[in-house]
N, C-alpha and C positions, 0 to 999 in steps of 0.2 A: 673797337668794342671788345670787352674781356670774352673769353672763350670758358667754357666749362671744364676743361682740360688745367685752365689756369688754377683755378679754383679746386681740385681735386683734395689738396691735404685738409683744407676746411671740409669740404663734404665728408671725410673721412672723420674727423676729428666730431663734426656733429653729430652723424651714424653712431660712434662709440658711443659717444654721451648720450643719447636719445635711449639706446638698450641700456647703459645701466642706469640712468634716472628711471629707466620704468619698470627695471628689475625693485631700484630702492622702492618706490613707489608701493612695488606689489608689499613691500615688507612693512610698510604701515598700515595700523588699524588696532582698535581695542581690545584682540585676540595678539599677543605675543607669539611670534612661529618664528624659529630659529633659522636662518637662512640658508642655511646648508638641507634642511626638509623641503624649504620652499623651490631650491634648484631639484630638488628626486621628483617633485611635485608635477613639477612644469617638463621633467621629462619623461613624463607618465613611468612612477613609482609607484605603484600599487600599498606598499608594505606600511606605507604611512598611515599615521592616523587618520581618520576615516573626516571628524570634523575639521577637520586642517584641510584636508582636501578640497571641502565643501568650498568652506568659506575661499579658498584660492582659486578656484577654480570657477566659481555661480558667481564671488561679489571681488574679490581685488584685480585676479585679469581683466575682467569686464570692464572694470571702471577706468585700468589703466588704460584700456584701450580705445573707449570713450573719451578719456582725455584725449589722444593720438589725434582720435577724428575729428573733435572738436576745434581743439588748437590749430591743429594745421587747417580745415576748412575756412577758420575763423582768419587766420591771417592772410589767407591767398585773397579771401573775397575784400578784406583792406584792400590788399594793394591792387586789382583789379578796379575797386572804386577811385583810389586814387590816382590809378595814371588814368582812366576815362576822365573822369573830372577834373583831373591837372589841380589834383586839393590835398593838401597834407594831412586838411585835419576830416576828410572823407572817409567812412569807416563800413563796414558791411551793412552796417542799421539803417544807411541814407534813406534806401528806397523807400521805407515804411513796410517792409518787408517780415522785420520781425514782431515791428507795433501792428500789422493784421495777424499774424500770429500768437498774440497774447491778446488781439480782440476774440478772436477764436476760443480760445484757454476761457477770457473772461465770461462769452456767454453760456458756458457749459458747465462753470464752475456759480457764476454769478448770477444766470439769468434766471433762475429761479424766484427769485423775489422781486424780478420785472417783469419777466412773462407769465407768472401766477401757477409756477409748477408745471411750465410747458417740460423743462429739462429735464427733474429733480430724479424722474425716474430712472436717468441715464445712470449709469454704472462707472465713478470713476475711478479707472486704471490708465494705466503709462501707453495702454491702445487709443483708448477713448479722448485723454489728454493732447495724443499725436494724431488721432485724426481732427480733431478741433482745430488744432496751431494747424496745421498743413492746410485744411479748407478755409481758412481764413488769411493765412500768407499762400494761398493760390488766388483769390481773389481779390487780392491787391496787386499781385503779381500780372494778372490778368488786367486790372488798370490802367497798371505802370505803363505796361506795352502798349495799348491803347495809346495812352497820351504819348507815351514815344515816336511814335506812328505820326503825330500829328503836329509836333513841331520840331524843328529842324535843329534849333540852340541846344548843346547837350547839358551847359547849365539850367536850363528850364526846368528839365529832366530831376534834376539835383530837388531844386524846388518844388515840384511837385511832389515827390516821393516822401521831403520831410513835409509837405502840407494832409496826406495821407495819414503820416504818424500821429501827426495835429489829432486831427480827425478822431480814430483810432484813439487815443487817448483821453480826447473828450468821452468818447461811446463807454470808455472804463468808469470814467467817472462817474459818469449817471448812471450806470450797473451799478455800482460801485456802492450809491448813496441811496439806495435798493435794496441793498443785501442785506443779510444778516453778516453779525460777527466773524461766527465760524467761518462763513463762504466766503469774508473777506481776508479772515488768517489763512485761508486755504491760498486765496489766488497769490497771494500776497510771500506766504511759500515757496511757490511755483515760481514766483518770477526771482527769489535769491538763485535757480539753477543748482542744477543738481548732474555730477557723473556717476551715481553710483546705483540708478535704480534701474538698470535697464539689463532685460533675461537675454542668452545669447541670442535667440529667436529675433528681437527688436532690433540687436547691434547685427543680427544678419540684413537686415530692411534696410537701418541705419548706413550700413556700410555700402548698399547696390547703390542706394541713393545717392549715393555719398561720389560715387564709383563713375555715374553718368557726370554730372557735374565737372570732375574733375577731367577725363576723357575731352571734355567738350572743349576746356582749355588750351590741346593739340591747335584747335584750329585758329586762336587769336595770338597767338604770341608775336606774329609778324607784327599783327594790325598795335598790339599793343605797343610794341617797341617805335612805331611809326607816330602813336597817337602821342610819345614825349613831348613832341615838338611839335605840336599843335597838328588842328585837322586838314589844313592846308595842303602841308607836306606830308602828313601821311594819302590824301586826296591825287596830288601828282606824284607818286607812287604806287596808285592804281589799287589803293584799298579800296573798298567798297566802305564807307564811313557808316551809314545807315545799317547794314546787315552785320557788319564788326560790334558794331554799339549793341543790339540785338543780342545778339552771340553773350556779350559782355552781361546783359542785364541778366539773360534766363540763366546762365554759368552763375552768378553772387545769388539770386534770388533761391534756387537750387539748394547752392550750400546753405544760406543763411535761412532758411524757410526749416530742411530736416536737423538743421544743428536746434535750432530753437522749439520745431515739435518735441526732438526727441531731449534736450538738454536741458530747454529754456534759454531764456536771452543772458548770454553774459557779455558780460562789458570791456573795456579797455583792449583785448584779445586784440581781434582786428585794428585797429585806430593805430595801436606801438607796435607792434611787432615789424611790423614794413619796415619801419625808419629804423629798429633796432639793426635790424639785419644787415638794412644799406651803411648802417655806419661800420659792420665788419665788411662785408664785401667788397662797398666802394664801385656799385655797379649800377648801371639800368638798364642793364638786359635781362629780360625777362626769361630767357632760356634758363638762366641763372638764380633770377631771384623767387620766381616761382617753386621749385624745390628746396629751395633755400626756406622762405618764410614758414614752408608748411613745418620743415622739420624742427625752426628755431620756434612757432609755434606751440608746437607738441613738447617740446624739451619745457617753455615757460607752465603752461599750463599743468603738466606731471609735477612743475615744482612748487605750484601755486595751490594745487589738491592735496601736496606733504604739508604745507603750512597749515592750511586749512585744519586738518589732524595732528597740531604738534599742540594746542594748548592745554588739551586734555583729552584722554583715551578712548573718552565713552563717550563726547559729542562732535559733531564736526559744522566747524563755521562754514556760512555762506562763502561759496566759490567766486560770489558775483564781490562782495567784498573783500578780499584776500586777492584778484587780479590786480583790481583798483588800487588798494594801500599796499600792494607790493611792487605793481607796476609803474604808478605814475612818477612817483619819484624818482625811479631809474630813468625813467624817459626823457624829464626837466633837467635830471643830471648830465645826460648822455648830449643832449642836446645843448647845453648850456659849455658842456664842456669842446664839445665837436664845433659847434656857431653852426654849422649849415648841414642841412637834412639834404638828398636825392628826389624830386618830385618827378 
């Protein structure tokens, strides 16, 4: 098994590129800032202009940053779903983790014209948004474990989780066909995902949350590198299968629950980037792949928020769109040209 030592001039190589895609990154946006103001900026220069600042400082760090935690949370919890489910095309979303977090979103935004104005009163902001997604991907989250708890097949698990999203998505639809217009261009907003709206105070929250999850990681890297090869053989190797699985589910539910309070659900992220990785690396060791995904992550998604902003100055396309039609093709490519992915 590769060593992380081996792997060192890659982690170096992606470190470089991770700081300047999100140096580039901060230098797009429909205010032109010369890039040599935006380095005095970011190394606290006072003498600058006062709006230059603002805007670098309250809305292009922020977002860049946002992208960081996104992307990388978004690909670590891929590939955590996929070596427990031994599934290629296994993505953060299985559990139905992020479809109870947009049932959340929906009745706060939607439930107003099916509960008769039970909601309407509520105030919506990027707090209210994020505590709806979090109570509603906790309460699926809460499910999950339940039925985890109660059968033994970790595919079952798999099926349950999309039978959840099922659910969950039926519950939008009947909101849904309830609502007004507006409520439904609102939700319907919400769900394109968004990095750019969130005050440092939230990407402080964002990021504790963020923080535990990842932490919690430390302790499955064994069990995951054992679960390659079936539960068997990680089994007479003295994993405990049942509390690893565990581990596994609250670790993806975690990331995928505060990326989608605070981001919304974006797509493709999790699902390619695993297999992107494995095809530079050539590994599956998780010692390994685990820093790896998050950082190749972070690098796709910083380039996928410049695109977003290159077709015109003053609007910026859906992120949830621009992952998809920038990613998938690289992926069919990659794969087409490779013949075999790492599961």
């Amino acid at each position: 098994m590769a060593t992380t030592t081996s792997y060192t001039k890659h982690f170096i190589f992606l470190s470089l590129a991770l700081i300047l895609i999100a140096f580039v990154n901060v230098n797009f946006g429909s205010v032109s800032i010369p890039s040599k103001e935006i380095m005095s900026i970011l190394f606290g220069d006072t003498s600058v202009k006062e709006s230059w600042e603002i805007i670098i400082l309250n809305f292009r760090v922020p977002k860049a940053i946002t992208a960081i935690l996104v992307g990388s949370g978004l690909s670590i919890s891929g590939l955590l779903m996929q070596t427990l489910f031994r599934n290629p095309l296994a993505g953060p979303f299985v559990l139905g983790i992020s479809s109870g977090a947009s049932l959340g979103v929906a009745l706060l935004i939607l439930g107003a014209g099916f509960f008769g104005g039970m909601f309407s009163g509520l105030a919506m902001s990027n707090w209210s948004l994020a505590i709806a997604a979090s109570a509603g991907a906790g309460l699926v989250l809460l499910a999950v474990m339940l039925a985890a708890n109660k059968v033994r097949n970790t595919m079952s698990i798999l099926i349950i989780g999309l039978m959840f999203g099922s659910l969950s998505a039926a519950f939008i639809s009947v909101l849904s066909y309830f609502s007004e217009a507006s409520e439904i261009q609102q939700y319907i907003f919400w769900g394109f995902g968004s990095l750019g709206n969130l005050s440092w105070e939230e990407i402080g929250v964002f990021a504790f949350i963020f923080s535990l999850g990842i932490l919690g990681i430390l302790f499955v890297i064994k069990p995951l590198n054992s679960l390659l090869l079936g539960e068997n053989y990680a089994k007479s190797l003295g994993i405990n299968i049942k509390k690893s699985r565990n581990i596994i589910l609250v670790i993806t539910s975690i990331l995928t629950g505060v990326i989608t309070a605070f981001a919304g659900p974006i797509a493709f992220i999790g699902l390619a980037v695993p297999h992107m990785t494995k095809l530079v690396f050539k590994t599956s060791n998780h010692k390994i792949l685990i820093p790896a995904v998050a950082i190749v992550g972070a690098i796709i998604l910083l380039i996928c928020d410049m695109i977003a902003q290159l077709p015109t100055s003053e609007f910026t396309l859906p992120i949830n769109a621009i992952t998809s039609l920038f990613g998938a093709p690289i992926v069919i490519w990659l794969l087409i040209r490779k013949k075999k992915i790492f599961v």
